[in-house]
Structures are given as structure tokens and as C-alpha cells.
N, C-alpha and C positions, 0 to 999 in steps of 0.2 A: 504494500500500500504506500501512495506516495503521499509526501506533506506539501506539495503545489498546490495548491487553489487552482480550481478550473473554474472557465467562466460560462456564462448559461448558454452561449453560440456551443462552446467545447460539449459542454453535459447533449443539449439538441444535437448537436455533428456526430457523439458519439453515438444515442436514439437512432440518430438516422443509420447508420451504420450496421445497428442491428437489425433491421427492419430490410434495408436492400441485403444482409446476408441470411434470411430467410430465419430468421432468431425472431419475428416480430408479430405480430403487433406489439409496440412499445406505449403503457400505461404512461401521462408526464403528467404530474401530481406538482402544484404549486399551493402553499397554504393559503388559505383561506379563498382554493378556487376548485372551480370541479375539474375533475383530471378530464384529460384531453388523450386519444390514443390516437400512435401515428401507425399508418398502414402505407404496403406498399402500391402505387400508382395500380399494379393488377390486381391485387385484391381490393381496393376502391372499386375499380373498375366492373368487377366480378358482384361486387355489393349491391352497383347499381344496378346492374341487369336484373340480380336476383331482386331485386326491388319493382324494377318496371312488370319484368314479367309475371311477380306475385300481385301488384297490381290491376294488371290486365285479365289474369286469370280466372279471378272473382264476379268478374259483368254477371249482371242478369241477366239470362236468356230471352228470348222478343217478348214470350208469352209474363214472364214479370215485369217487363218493359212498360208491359201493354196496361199491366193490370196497377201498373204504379202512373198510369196516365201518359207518359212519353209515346211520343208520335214516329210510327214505325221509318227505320232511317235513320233514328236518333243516336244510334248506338250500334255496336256489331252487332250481325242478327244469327250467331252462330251459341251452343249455349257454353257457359262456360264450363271449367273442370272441377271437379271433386276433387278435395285434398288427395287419393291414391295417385288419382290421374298426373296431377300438377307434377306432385313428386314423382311419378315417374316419367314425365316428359321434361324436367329440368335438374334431374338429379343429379347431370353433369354441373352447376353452378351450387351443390352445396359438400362441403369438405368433406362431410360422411356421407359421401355418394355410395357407398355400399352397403346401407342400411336402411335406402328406399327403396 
């Protein structure tokens, strides 16, 4: 252990460092703030899809569309998936893909 002082650029460069060597997500914890986790630019990236497409996945199909008022065309008119379904159509975008 060394007795240098690092400064908060060194402490983040080091974070970063863990996080592009696959060691990450990196937790940064400031007092009196809520921690912050850094991830890498692909697994961001990997986040959002699993975001967008768990979003999309959900729609109601025309006939609840229909019956919640909305005007047919208002929305996909395909129905959407059941949680088996989902997970088994995007279980490439979650880490334990082999437990969908």
C-alpha cells in the first residue's frame, strides 16, 4: 500500500480501468451522495436494447387497443409477448442467457 494521495481524476482513471478490463461494473460512492456505477460503453449499450425491446414487448394487442378506446393504426397491431416468449426471443441480451 502506498502513502501518495491520489487525486479523484487518479481514483475515476483507475474505475475506468477496471471496467474496460472486464473487472466492472465499478460502484463510485461519494459521501453524502448516491453512488453512481460506471459500465462499459457495450454493456450500456446492451442495457438499452434490453430496455427498448422490454419496452416494446409489452403493447397491447389491437383487441385491448380497441377496448381501451384507441383508434385502430394507433399502435402495432401485432399482439405482444408473454414473459416465456420475451425471454426466449431476447435471451441473447440478458447475462444469464442460459436460464431462459
Amino acid at each position: 500500500m502506498s502513502d501518495e494521495q491520489c487525486s479523484d481524476a487518479d481514483l475515476l482513471a483507475a474505475a475506468a480501468e477496471e471496467v474496460e478490463a472486464g473487472r466492472g461494473p465499478v460502484a463510485v460512492a461519494r459521501p453524502g451522495h448516491q453512488p453512481v456505477v460506471l459500465v462499459s460503453a457495450e454493456e450500456w449499450q446492451r442495457l438499452q436494447e434490453l430496455e427498448s425491446a422490454e419496452s416494446a414487448a409489452w403493447w397491447p394487442d389491437a383487441a385491448e387497443r380497441a377496448a381501451l378506446g384507441e383508434e385502430r393504426g394507433s399502435g402495432p397491431d401485432r399482439p405482444g409477448l408473454g414473459e416465456a416468449a420475451y425471454r426466449r426471443r431476447f435471451a441473447h441480451l440478458f447475462h444469464d442467457a442460459g436460464a431462459a
